[in-house]
C-alpha positions as CSV (number, residue, x, y, z in Angstrom):
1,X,-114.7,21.6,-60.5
2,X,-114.6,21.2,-64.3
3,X,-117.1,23.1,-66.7
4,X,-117.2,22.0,-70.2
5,X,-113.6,20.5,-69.4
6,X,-112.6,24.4,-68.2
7,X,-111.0,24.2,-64.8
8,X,-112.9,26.6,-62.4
9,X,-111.3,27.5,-59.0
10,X,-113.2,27.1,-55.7
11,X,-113.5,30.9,-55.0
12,X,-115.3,30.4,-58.6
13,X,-116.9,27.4,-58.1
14,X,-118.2,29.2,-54.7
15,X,-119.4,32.1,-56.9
16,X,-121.4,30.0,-59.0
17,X,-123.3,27.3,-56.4
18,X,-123.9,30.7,-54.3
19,X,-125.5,32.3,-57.9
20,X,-128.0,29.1,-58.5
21,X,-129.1,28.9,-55.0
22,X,-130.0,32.5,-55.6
23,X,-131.7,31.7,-58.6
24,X,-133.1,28.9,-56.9
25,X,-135.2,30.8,-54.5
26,X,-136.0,33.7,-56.8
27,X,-137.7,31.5,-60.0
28,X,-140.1,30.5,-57.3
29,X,-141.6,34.3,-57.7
30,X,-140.3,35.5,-61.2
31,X,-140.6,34.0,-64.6
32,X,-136.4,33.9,-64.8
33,X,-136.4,30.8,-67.6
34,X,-138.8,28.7,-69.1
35,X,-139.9,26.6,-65.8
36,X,-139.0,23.4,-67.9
37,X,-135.5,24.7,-67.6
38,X,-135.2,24.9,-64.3
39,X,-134.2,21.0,-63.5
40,X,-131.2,21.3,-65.4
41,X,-130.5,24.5,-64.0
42,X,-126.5,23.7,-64.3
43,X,-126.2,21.7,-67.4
44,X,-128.7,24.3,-69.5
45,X,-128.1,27.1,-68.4
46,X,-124.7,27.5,-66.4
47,X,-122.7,25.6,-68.1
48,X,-123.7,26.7,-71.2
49,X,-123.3,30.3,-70.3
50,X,-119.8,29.6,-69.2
51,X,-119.1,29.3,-72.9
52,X,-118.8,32.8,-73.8
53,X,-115.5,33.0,-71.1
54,X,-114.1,30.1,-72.4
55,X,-114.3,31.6,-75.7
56,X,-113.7,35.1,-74.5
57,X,-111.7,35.2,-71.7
58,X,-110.5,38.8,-71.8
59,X,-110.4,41.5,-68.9
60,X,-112.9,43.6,-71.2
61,X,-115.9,45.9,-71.1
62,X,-119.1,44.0,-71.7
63,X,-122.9,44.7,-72.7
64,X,-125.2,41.7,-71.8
65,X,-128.3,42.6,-73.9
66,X,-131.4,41.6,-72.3
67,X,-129.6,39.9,-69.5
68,X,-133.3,38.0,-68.0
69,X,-131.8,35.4,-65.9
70,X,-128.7,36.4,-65.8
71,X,-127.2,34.3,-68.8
72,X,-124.9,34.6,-69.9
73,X,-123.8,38.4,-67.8
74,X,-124.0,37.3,-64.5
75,X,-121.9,33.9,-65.3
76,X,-119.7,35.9,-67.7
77,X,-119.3,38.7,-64.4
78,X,-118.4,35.9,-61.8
79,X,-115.4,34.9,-63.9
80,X,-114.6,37.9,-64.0
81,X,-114.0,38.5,-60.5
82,X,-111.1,35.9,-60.3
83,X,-109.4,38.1,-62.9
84,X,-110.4,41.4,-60.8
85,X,-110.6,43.4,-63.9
86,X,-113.0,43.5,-66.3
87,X,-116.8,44.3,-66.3
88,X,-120.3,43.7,-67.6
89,X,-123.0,46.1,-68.2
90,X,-126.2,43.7,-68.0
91,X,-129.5,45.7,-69.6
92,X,-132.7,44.6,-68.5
93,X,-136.3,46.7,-68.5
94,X,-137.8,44.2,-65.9
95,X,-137.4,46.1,-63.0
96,X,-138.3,42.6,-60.9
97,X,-135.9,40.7,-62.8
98,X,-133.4,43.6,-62.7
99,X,-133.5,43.3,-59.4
100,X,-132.7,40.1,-58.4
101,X,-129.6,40.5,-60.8
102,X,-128.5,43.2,-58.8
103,X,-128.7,41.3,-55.7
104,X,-127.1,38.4,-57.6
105,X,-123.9,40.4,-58.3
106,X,-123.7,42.0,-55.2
107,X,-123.9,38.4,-53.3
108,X,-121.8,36.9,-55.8
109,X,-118.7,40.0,-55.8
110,X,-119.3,39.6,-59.4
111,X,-117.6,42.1,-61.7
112,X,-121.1,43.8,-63.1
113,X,-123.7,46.4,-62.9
114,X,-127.4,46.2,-63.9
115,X,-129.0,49.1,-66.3
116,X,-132.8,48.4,-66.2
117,X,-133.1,50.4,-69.2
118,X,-134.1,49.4,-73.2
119,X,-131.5,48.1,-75.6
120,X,-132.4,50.8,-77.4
121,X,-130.8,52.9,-74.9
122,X,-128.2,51.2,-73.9
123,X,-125.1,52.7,-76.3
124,X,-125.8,56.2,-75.0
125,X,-125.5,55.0,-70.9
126,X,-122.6,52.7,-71.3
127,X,-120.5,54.1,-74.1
128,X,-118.2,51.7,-76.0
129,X,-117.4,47.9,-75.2
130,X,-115.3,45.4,-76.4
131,X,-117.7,42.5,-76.3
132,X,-122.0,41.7,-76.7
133,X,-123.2,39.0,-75.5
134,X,-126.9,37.6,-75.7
135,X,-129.1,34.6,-75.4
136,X,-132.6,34.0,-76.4
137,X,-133.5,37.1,-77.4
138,X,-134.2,37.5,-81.2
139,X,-133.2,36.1,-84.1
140,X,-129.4,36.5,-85.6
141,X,-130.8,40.0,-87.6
142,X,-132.6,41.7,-84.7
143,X,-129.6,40.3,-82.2
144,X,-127.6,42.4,-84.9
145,X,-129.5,45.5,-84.8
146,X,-129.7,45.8,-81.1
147,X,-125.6,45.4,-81.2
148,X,-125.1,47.6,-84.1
149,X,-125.0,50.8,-81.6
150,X,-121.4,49.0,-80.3
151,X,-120.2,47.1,-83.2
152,X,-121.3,49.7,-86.9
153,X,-117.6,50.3,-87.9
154,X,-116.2,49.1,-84.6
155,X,-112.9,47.0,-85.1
156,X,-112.0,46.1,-81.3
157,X,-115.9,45.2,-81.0
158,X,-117.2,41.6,-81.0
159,X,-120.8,40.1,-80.7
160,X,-121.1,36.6,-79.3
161,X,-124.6,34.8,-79.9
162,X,-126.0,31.8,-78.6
163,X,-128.0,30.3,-81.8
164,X,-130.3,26.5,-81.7
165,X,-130.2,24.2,-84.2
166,X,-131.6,26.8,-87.2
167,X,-128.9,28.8,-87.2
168,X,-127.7,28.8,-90.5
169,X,-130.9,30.2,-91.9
170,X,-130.5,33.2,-89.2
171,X,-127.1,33.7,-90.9
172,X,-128.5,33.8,-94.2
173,X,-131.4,36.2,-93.6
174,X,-129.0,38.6,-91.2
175,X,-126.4,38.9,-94.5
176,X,-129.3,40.5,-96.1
177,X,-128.9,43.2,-94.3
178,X,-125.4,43.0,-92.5
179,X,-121.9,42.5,-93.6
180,X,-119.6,40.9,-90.9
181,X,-116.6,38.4,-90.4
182,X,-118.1,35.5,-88.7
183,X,-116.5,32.3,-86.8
184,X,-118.8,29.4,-85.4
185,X,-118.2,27.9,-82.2
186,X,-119.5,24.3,-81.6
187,X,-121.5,24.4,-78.0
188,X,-120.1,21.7,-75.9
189,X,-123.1,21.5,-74.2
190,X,-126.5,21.6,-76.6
191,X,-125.9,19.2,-79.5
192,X,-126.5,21.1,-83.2
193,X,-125.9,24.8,-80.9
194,X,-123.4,27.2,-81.7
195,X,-122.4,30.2,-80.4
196,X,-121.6,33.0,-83.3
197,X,-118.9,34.9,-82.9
198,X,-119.0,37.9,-85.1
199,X,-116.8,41.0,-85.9
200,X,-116.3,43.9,-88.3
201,X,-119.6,44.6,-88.6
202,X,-120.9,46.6,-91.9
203,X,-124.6,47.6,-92.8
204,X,-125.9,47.1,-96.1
205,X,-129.1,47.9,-96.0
């Protein structure tokens, strides 16, 4: 099995039809993606998530900020397991949707824990990371703030964003506020997408 031309191993492969049947059955009860979504469960959602390994694929400490579905943590988690190191730290404050990532990774023997919790709180339960990771949460600035707990000053810290077509302007408006080294990353899978990765994080403002 191939994902945006990344070879994935059965064990992986496995993980991954096991995870969508999950997800599957449990969007029948819980509002997990736009229901639009759901028909293109693989292509849109993913395969898309599977970016952030490809990009990233370090044995490192993760925080999935407002993990919902379970994009990109749970996807970023199951690759994990293949490497048997690494782990992600999903936060979600839906306790329904919370749950059915728990029961996610613990079907999939993916490398991840859930914290239903705030953002807000999330530096002070998990402590340091090496990575953030997001999707359709807020825009680039308010992405940034939520991160800033991990990244403020944080060399070995990186935030990687899933961003539409409009990007540009969120890059604009965040550098009103934030200073930070910055390298775009062409999705292979949503034309005009990008995924931002950003480092050396500095406030301004």
């Amino acid at each position: 099995m191939e994902l945006n031309g990344l070879r994935v191993s059965r064990e992986t492969q496995a993980r991954l039809e096991h995870f969508a049947a999950l997800f599957q059955k449990w969007a029948k009860t819980i509002n997990l993606v736009a229901p639009s979504t759901l028909d293109d469960l693989w292509h849109r959602h993913i395969a898309d998530s599977s970016q952030i390994f490809q990009i990233c694929p370090e044995p490192i400490r993760w925080a999935d900020l407002g993990s919902g579905g379970g994009f990109p943590g749970v996807i970023t988690a199951i690759f994990l397991a293949e490497l048997q190191d690494g782990w992600v730290h999903l936060i979600e404050s839906n306790h329904k949707k919370a749950a059915f990532l728990r029961t996610a990774l613990r079907e999939t023997e993916a490398r991840g824990s859930v914290h239903a919790i705030r953002i807000e709180e999330g530096h002070a339960e998990i402590g340091e990371c090496g990575a953030i990771s997001t999707r359709a949460l807020a825009d680039l600035d308010g992405l940034i703030g939520y991160a800033a707990p991990w990244m403020l000053g944080k060399e070995n810290c990186r935030g990687f964003f899933h961003k539409g077509r409009d990007f540009l302007r969120e890059i604009d408006e965040a550098r009103g506020r934030w200073e930070f080294d910055l390298v775009e990353h062409k999705s292979a899978v949503e034309q005009e997408s990008v995924i931002l990765e950003i480092s050396n994080l500095r406030r301004l403002v």
